[in-house]
MIDO-819770 format. One record per atom (N, C-alpha, C): residue in one letter; chain; y, z, x. Coordinates in steps of 0.02 Angstrom, whole numbers, plus 50000, padded with zeros to 5 digits. Layout:
# residues N
  resn  chain      Y      Z      X
     a      A      Y      Z      X
...
# end
This chain:
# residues 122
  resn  chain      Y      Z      X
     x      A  50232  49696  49721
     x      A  50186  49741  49754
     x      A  50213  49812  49747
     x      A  50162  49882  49730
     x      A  50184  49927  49746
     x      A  50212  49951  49804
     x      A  50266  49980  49816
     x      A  50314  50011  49846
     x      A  50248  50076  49876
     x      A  50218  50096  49851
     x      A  50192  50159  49871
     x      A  50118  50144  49886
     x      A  50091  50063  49916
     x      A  50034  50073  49943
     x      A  50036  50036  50001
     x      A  50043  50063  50058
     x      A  50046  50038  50119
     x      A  49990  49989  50121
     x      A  49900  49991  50095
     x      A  49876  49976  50122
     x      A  49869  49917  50083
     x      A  49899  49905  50040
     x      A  49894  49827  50017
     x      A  49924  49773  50074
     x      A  49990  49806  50098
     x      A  50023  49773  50143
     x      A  49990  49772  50206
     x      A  49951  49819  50244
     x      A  49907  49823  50284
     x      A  49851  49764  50287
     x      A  49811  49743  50196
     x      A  49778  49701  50188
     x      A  49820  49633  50208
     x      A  49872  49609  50190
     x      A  49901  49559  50182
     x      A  49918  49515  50270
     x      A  49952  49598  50300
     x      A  49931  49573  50381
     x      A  49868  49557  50419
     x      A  49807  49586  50367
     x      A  49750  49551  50408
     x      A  49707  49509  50388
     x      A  49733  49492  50303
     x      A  49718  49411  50290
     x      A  49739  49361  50318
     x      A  49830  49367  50348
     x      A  49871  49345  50373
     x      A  49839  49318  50456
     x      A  49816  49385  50498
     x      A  49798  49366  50552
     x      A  49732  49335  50561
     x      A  49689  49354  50510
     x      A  49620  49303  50495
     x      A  49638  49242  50505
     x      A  49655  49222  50450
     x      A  49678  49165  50421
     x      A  49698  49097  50485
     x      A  49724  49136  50529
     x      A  49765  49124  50595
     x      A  49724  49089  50644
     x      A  49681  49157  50657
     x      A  49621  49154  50714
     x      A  49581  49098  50684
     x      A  49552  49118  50619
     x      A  49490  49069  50593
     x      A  49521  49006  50597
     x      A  49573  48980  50612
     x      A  49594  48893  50588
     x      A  49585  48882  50655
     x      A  49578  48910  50717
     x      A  49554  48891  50789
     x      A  49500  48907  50811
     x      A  49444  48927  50761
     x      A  49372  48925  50795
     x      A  49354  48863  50808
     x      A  49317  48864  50835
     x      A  49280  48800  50847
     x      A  49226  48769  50799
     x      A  49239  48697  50782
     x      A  49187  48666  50724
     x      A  49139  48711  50727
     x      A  49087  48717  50774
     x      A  49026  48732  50756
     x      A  49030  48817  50708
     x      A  49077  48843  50730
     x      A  49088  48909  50681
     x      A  49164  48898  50637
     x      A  49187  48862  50613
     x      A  49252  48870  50574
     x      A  49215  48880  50518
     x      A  49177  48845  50499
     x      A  49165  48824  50398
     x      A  49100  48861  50389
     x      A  49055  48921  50433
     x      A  49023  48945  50409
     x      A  49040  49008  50437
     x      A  49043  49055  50480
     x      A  49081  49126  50506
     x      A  49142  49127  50482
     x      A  49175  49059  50516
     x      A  49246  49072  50507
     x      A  49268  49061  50425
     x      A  49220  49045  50370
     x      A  49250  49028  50305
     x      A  49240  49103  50257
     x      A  49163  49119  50301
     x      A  49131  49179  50287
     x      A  49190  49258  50303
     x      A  49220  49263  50364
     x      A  49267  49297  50386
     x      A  49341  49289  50360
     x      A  49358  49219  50315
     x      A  49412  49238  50281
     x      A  49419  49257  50206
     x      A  49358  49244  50180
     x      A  49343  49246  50114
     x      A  49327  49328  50096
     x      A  49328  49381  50166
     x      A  49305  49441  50148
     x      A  49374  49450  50153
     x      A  49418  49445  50204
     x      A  49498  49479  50209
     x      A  49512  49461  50140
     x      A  49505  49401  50119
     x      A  49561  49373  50066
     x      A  49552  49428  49997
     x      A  49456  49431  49981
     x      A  49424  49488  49937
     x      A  49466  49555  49965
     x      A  49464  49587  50019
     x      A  49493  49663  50032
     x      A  49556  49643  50000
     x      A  49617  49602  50013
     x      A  49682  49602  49994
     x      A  49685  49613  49889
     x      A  49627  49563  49876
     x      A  49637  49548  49802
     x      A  49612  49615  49754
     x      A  49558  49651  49800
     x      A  49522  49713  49767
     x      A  49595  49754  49781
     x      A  49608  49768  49853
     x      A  49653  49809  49839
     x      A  49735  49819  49779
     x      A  49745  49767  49778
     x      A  49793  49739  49730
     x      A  49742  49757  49638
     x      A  49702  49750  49622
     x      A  49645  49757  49574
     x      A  49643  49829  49564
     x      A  49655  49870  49632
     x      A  49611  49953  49619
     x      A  49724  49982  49611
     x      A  49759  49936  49631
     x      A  49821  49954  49625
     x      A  49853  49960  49551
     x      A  49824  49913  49502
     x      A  49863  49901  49428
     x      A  49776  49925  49397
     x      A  49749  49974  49399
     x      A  49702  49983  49338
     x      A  49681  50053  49367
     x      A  49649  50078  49307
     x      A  49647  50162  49301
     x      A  49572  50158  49362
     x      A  49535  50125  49337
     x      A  49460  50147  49380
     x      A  49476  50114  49448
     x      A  49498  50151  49494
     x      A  49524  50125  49572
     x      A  49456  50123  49615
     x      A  49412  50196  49575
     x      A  49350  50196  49621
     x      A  49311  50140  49660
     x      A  49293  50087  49581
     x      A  49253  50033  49584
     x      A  49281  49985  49663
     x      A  49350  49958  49626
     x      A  49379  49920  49675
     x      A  49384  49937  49753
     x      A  49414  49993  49762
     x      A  49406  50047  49821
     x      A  49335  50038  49872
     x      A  49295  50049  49840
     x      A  49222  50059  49858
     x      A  49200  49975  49874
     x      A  49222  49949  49832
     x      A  49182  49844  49869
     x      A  49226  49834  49904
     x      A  49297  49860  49914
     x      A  49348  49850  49961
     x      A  49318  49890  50029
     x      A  49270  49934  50033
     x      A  49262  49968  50108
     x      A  49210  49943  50117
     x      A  49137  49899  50057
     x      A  49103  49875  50091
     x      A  49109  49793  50113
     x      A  49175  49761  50080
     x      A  49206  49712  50113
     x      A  49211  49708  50192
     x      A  49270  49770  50219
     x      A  49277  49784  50264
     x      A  49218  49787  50331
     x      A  49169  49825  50303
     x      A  49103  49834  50332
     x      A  49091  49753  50352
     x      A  49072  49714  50299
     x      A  49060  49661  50312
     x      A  49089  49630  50357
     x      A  49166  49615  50363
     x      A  49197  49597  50383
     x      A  49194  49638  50476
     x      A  49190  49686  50484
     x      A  49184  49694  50535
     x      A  49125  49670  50582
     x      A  49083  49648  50551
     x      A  48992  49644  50577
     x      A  49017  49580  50578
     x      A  49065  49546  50547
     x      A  49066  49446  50557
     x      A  49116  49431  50599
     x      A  49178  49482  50629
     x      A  49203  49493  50670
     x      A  49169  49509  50730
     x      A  49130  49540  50747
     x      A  49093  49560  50805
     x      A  49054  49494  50851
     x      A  49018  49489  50767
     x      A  48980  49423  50793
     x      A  49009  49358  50795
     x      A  49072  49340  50778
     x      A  49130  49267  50810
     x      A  49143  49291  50886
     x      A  49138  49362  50900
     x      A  49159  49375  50965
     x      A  49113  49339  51020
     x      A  49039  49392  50993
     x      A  48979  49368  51034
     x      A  48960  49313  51048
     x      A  48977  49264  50990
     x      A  48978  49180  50993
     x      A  49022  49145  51038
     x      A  49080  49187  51058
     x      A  49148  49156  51082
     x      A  49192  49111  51027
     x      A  49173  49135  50981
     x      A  49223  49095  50915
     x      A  49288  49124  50948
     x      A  49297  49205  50945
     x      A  49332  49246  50946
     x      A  49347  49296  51022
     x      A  49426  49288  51053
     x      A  49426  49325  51096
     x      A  49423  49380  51113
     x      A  49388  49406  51157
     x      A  49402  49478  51173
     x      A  49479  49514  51158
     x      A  49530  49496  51158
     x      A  49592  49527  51154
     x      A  49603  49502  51074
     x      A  49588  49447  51041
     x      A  49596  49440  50967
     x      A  49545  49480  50928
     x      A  49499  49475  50959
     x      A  49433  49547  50922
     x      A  49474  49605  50922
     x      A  49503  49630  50988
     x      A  49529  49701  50978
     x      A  49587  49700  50922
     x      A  49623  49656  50928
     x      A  49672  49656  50869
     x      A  49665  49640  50813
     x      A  49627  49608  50806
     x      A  49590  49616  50718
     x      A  49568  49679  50722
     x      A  49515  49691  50754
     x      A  49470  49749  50744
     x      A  49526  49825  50702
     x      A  49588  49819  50758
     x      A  49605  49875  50758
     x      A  49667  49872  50701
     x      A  49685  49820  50665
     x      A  49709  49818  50596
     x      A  49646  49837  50562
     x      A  49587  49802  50555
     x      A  49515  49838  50483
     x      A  49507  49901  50512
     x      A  49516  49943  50558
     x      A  49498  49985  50579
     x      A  49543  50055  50529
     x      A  49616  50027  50547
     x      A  49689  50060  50522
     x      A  49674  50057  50444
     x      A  49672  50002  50416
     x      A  49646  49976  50344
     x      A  49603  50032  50334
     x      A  49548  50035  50335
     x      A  49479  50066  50324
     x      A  49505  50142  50327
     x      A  49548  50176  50368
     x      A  49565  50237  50358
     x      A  49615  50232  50305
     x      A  49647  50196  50292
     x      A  49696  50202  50202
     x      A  49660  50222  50159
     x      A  49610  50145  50146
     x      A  49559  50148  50091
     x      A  49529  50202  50085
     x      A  49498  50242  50128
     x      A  49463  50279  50140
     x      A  49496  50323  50105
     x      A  49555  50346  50139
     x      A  49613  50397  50101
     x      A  49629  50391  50035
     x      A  49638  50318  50020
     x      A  49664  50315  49928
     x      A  49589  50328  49906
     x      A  49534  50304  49916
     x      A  49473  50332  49896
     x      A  49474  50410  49868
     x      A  49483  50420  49922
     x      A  49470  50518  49928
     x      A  49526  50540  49864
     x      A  49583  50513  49862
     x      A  49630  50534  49815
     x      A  49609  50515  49745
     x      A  49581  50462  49735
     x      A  49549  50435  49678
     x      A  49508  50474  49639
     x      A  49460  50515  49701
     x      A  49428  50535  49664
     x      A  49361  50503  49659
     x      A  49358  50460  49697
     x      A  49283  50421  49718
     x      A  49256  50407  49778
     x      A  49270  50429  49831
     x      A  49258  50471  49877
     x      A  49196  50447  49877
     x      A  49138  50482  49836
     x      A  49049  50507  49849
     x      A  49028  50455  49832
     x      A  49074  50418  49770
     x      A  49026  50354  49738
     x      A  48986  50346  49688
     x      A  48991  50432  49662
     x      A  48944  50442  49613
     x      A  48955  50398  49538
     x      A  49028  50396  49516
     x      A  49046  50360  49487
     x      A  49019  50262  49462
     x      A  49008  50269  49526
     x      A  48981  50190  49527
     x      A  48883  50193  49529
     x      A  48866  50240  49522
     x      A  48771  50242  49519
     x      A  48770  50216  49469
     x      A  48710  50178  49459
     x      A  48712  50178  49412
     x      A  48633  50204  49370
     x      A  48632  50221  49320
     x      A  48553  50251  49296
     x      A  48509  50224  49327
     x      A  48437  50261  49337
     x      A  48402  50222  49371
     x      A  48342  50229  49311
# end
């Protein structure tokens, strides 16, 4: 792993804590929220690692924040269900939260930022 991207390692603690929470939901939400909610952390960790070893960071960068997005709206809603506790919501939340301002940042440094890069002709 690079030495100089925090937020890969950032990703890795909140695949890590996914991973965790989701193996104690309850049947009725493990294998569809909860399979749905680890399969986006596991995507943020692999894009980020992807936008780390190749020149076009934009692309990766950019499905890595609408990962996140995702991931927060399927977090919310394990809460509302009671998959997910109020004090484990806040602590996920507030690792994608921390995450999302990296990305955001290696974004901006990238140079893809606006997104324009990724339009495509219409």
């Amino acid at each position: 792993m690079k030495k100089d991207l925090p937020a890969i390692q950032k990703a890795y603690d909140l695949a890590k804590e996914v991973l965790t929470r989701v193996a104690k939901f309850p049947r009725d939400h493990k294998f569809t929220l909860g399979d749905r909610i680890a399969n986006n952390a596991l995507s943020v960790l692999e894009l980020l690692i992807q936008a780390a070893y190749t020149k076009g960071k934009a692309k990766p960068l950019n499905e890595a924040n609408i990962r996140l997005e995702q991931l927060r709206m399927l977090l919310r809603l394990s809460r509302e269900l009671g998959a997910l506790s109020n004090n484990s919501y806040e602590h996920v939340m507030g690792i994608v939260v921390d995450l999302g301002k990296q990305v955001g940042g290696w974004l901006k440094q990238a140079g893809g930022g606006d997104g324009k890069d990724l339009q495509e002709p219409v």
